[in-house]
N, C-alpha and C positions, 0 to 999 in steps of 0.2 A: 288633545286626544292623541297626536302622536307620539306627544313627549312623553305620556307617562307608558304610551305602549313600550317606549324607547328604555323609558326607565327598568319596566318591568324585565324586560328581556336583560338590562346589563345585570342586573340584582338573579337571574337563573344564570348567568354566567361566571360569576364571582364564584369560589370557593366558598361551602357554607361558613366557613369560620369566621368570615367577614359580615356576613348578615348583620345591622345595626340591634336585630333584635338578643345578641348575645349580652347584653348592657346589665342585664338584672338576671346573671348566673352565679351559683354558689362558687368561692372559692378551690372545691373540687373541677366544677364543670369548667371555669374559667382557664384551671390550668390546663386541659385536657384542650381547650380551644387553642391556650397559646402550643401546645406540643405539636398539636397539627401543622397552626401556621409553621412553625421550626423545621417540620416536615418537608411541608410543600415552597419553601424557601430554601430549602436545599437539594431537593428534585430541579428546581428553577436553577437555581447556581449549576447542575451537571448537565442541566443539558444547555446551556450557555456556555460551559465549556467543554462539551461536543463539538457545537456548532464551530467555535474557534479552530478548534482543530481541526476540522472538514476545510474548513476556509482556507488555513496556512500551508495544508498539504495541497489544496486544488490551486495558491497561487503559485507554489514552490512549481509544479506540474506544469502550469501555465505558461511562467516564464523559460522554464528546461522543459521540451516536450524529449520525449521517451526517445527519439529518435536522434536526439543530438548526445543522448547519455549514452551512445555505443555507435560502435562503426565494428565492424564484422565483415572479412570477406574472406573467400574461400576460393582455391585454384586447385586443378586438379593438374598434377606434373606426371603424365606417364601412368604408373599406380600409384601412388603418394598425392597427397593432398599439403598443401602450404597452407598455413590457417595467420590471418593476423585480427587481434582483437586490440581494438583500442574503448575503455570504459572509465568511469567514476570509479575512486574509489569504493572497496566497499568489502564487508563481510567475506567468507569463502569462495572469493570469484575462484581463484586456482583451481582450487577443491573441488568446486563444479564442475568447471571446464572438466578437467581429469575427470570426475566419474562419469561426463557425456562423451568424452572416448572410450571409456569403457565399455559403457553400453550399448555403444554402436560398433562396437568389437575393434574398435582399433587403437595399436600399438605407437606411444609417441616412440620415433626414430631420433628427434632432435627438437629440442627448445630453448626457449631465452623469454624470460618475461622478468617485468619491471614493476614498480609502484610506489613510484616517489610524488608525482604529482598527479598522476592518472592512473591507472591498470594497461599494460600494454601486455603481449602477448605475442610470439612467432612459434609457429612449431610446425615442425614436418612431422605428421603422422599417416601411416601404413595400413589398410586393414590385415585383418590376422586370419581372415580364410575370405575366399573367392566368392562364397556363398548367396552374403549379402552386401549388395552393391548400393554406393551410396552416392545419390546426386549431387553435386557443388550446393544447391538450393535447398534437398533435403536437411545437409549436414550446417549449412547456412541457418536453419529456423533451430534446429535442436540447439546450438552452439548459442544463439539469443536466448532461447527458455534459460538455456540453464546460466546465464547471467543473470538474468530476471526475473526467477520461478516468481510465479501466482499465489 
């Protein structure tokens, strides 16, 4: 009694293409059976290699967690701010850094940055009006986003 409940249930589970009752279909129907499976075996194949890729990035993550791919710190010298970045290589880090001093209105005074094995980074930057003032801590998170962005 179980088994065939057991059986029932795997035969609603299957894709219909597979039903054994497809056996005495016309040469039309037949192909039409096989185009689906071709279908849903290649639905199967991407998402097989979805999941690969979900994996290789959470082990990559895993083994570098986020916090060992930057060191970031900031001093605040007088009115001037000392900034050092140390990062992974990677895509427009410069670029970014420089447009999150822009946006936070301040003017680089002096820099030196590197990227032969790592991303390194020294600059003494100024703000450019009194206005808006900026915490070691504030300018601390902005300075990671924008190595980072989301």
């Amino acid at each position: 009694m179980v088994a065939s409940g057991q059986k029932k249930r795997a035969r609603q589970e299957k894709p219909h293409f597979l039903n054994p009752r497809h056996s005495k279909l016309s040469n039309h129907e037949q192909s039409m059976v096989d185009w689906e499976a071709l279908l849903y075996i290649s639905m199967l194949k991407l998402k097989i290699e979805a999941l690969q890729r979900k994996t290789e990035v959470f082990k990559i993550i895993k083994r570098e967690p986020l916090h060992q791919f930057q060191d970031v710190k900031v001093e605040k010298i007088g009115e001037k701010f000392q900034v050092k970045i140390k990062s992974l290589k990677g895509d427009d880090k410069l670029i970014n850094i420089l447009e999150a001093f822009e946006e936070m209105g301040l003017s680089v005074a002096q820099a030196r940055a590197s990227c032969q094995d790592t991303f390194v980074m020294e600059a003494i930057v100024v703000p450019r009006s009194k206005d808006k003032l900026w915490s070691v801590d504030d300018m601390t998170d902005t300075l990671v986003k924008a190595l980072y962005p989301l």
